[in-house]
KEKE-3310 file (N, C-alpha, C; in steps of 0.2 Angstrom, whole numbers, plus 5000, padded with zeros to 4 digits):
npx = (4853:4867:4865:4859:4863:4874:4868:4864:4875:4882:4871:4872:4885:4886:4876:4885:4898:4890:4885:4885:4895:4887:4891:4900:4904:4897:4904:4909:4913:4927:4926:4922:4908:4904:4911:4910:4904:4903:4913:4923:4938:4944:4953:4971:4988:5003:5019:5038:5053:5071:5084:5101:5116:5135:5152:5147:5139:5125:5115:5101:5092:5082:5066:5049:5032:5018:5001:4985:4971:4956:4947:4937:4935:4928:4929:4924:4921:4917:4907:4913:4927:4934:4938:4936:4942:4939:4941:4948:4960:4971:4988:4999:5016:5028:5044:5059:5074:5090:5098:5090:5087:5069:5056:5042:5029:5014:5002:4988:4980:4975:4963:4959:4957:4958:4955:4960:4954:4960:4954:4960:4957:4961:4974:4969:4969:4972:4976:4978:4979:4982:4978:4978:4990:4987:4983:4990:4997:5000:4989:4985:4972:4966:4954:4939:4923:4904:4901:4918:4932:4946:4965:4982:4999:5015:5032:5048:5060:5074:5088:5102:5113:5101:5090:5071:5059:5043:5028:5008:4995:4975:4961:4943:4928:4913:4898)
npy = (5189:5183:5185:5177:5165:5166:5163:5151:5141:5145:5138:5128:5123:5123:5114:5104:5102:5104:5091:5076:5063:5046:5035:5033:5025:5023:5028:5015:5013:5006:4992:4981:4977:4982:4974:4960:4944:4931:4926:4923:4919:4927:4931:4929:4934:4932:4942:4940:4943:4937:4941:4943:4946:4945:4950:4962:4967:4967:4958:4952:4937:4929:4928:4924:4921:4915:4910:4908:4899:4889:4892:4885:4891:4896:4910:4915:4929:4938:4947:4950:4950:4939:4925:4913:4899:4889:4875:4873:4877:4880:4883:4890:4890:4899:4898:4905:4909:4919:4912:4906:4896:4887:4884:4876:4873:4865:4866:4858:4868:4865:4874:4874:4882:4897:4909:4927:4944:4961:4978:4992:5006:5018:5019:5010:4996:4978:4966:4950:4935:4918:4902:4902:4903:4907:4919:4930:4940:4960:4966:4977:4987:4988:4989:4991:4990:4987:4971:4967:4965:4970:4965:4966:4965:4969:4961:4958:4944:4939:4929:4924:4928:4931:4940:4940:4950:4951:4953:4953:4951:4949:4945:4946:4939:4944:4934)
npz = (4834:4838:4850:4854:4850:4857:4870:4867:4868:4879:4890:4884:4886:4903:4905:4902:4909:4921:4925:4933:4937:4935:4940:4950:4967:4982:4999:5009:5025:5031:5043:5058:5057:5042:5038:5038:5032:5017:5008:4991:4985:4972:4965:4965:4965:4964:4962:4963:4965:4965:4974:4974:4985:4983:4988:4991:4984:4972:4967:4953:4953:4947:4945:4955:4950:4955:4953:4958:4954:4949:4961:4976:4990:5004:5013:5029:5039:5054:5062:5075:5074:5071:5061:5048:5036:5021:5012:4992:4982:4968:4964:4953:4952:4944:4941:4937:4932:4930:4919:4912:4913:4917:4928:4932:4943:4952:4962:4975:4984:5002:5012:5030:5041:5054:5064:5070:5065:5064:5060:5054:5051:5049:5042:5030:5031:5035:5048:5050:5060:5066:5061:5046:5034:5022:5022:5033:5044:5040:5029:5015:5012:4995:4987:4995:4994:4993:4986:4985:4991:4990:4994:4998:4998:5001:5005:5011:5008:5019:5016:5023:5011:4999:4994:4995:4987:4987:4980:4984:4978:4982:4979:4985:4984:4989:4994)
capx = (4855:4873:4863:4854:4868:4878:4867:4864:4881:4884:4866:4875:4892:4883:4874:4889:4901:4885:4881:4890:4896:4883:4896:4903:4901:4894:4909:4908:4918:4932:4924:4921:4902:4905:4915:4908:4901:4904:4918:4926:4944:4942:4961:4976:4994:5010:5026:5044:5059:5075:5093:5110:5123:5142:5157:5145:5135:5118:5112:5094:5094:5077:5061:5043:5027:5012:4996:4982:4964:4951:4945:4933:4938:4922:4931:4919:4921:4913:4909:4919:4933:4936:4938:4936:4942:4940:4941:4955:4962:4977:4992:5005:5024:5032:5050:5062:5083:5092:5102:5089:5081:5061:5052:5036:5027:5006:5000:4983:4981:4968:4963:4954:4959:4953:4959:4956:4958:4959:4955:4965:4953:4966:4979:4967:4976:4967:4980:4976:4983:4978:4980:4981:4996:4988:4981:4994:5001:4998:4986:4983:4965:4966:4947:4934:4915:4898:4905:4924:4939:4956:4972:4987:5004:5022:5038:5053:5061:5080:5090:5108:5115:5096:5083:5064:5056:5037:5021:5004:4986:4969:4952:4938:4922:4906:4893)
capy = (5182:5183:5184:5169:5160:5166:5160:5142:5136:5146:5133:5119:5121:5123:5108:5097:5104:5102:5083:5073:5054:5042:5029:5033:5020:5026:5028:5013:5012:4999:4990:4975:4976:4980:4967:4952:4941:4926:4927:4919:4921:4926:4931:4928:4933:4935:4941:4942:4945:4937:4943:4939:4951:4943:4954:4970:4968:4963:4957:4950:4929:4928:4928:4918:4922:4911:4911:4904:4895:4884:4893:4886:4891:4899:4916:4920:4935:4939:4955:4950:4951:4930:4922:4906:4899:4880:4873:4872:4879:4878:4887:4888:4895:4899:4901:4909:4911:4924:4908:4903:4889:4889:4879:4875:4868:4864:4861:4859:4872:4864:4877:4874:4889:4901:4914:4933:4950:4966:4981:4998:5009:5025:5017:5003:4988:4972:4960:4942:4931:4912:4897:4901:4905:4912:4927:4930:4946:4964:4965:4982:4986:4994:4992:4988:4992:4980:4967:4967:4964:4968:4964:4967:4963:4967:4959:4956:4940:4938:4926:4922:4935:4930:4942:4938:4954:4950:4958:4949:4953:4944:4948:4943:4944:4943:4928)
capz = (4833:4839:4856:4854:4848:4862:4876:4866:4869:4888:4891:4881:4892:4908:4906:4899:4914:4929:4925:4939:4936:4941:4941:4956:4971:4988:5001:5014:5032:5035:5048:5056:5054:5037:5031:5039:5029:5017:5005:4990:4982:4964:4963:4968:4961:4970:4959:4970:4962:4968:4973:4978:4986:4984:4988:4992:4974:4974:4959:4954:4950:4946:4947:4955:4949:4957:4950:4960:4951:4954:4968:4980:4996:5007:5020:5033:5041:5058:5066:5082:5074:5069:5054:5046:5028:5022:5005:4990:4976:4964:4962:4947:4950:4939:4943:4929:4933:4922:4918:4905:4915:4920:4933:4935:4949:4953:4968:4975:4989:5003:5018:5035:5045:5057:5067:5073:5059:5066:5054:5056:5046:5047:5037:5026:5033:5041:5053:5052:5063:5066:5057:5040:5031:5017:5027:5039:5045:5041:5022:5014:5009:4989:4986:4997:4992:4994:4983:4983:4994:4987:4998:4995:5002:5000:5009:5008:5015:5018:5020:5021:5005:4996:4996:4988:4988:4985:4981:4983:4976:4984:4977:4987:4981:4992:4992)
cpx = (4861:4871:4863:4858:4873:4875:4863:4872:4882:4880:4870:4882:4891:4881:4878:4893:4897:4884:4887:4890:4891:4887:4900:4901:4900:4902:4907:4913:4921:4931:4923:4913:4901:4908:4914:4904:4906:4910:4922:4932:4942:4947:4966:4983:5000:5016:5029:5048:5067:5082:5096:5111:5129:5146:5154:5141:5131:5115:5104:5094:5086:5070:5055:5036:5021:5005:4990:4975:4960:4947:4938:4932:4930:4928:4925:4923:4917:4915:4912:4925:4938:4936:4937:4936:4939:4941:4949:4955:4968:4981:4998:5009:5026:5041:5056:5069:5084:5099:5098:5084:5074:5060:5045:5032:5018:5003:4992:4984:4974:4968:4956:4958:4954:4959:4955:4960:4957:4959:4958:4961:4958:4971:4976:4970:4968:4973:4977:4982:4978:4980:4981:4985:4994:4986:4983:4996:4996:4995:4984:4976:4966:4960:4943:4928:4909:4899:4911:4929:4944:4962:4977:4993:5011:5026:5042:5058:5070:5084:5098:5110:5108:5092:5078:5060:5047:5030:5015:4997:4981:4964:4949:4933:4915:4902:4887)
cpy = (5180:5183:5179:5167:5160:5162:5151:5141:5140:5138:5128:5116:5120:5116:5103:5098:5103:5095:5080:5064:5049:5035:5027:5029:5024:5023:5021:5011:5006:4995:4984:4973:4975:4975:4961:4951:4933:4928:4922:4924:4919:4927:4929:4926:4936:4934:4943:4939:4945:4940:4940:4945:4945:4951:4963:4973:4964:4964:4954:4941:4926:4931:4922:4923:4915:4915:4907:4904:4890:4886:4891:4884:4895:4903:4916:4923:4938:4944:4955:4952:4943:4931:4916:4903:4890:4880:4873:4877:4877:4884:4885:4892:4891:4903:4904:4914:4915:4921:4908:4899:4891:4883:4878:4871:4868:4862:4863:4862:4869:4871:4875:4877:4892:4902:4922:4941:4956:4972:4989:5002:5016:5025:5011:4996:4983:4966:4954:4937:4925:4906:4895:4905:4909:4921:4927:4938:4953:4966:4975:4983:4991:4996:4988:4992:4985:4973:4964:4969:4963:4970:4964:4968:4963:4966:4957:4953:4939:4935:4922:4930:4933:4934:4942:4945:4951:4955:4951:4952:4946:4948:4943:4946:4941:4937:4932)
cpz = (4836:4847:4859:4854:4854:4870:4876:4868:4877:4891:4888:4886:4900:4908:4905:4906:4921:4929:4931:4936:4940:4944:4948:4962:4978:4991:5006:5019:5031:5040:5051:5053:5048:5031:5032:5033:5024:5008:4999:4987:4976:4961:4966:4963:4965:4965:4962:4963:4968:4967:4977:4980:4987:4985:4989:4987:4973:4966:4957:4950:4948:4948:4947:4954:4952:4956:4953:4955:4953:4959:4969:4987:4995:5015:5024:5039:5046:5061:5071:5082:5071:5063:5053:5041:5027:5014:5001:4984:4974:4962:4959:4949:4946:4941:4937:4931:4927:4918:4908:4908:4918:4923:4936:4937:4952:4958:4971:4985:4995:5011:5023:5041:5049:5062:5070:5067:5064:5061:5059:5047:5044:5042:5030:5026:5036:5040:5052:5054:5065:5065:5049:5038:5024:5017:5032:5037:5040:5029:5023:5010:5003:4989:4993:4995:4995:4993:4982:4989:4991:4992:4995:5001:4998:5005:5006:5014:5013:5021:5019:5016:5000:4998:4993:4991:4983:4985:4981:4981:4977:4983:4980:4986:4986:4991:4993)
residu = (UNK:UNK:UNK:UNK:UNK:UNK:UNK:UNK:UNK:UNK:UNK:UNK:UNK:UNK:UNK:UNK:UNK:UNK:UNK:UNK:UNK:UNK:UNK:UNK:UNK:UNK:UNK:UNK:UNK:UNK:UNK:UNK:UNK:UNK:UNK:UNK:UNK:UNK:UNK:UNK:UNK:UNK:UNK:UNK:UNK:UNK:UNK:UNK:UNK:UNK:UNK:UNK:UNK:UNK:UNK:UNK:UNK:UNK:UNK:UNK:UNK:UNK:UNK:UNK:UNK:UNK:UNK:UNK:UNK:UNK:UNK:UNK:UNK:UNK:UNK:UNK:UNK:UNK:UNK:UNK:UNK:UNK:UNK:UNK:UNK:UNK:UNK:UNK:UNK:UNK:UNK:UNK:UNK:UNK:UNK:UNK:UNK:UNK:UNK:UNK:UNK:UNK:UNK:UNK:UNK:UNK:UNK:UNK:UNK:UNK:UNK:UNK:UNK:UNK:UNK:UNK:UNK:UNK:UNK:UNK:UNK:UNK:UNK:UNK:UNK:UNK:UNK:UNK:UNK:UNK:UNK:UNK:UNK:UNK:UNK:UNK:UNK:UNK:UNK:UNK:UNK:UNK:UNK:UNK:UNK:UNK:UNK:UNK:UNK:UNK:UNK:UNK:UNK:UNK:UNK:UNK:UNK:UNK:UNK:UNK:UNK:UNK:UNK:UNK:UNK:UNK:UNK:UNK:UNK:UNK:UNK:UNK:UNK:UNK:UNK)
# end
């Protein structure tokens, strides 16, 4: 009995320890072939956090959060290597000094752009340079799969004794 019993559970552990995730997504290349196609923006949020430096002493004077909505911009994405956006959306900043004061500002975003990407699949990045300023310079790729492009962007701009260090996150989701 204590046999049996022994080579029920080895069988029951085997079987719970062998099974593999089916959840898991197929791996696919960073490429142009693969990424061309038609594209909308389903997110878009960029938080930056400002400073001062006086006297050698850099301190933090705020922060901006923008939140964009309404999306209906159309990306296309051609295997050559171009691009080309059109449409609008709406972005909320929200600005927030460590005084106490907030500020907030809405404006309707329209694009009709184009340009050229280049992908650098070694490091997950894709360059866009062109005419639109909201996909400019060098974008890091978090997710890519069938369905989904996530971009992502940090800088940091300085000017004078102000610094805005910025992160940005863009979800594009396939048409």
């Amino acid at each position: 009995m204590k046999f049996f019993k022994f080579i029920l559970i080895l069988f029951i552990t085997v079987s719970i320890t062998s099974c593999s995730s089916d959840s898991e997504e197929p791996t696919i290349t960073l490429s142009n072939a693969n990424i061309a196609g038609t594209y909308n923006i389903s997110k878009l949020t960029i938080n930056s956090t400002i400073s001062t430096t006086t006297n050698g002493v850099t301190f933090d004077v705020g922060t901006i959060d923008v939140v964009g909505d309404t999306f209906q911009v159309d990306l296309v994405m051609n295997s050559n290597g171009t691009f080309t956006s059109s449409g609008a959306y709406r972005v909320i900043t929200k600005t927030k000094l460590i005084s106490g004061d907030q500020f907030e500002d809405i404006e309707i975003i329209n694009l009709n752009g184009s340009g050229n990407y280049t992908i650098n699949a070694t490091d997950s990045s894709i360059t866009f340079s062109g005419t639109e300023d909201l996909l400019e310079g060098k974008l890091n790729v978090a997710t890519f799969n069938e369905t989904t492009i996530v971009l992502e962007k940090e800088e940091e701009v300085i000017e004078g004794n102000n610094t805005i260090d910025a992160s940005g996150n863009f979800t594009l989701a396939r048409q």
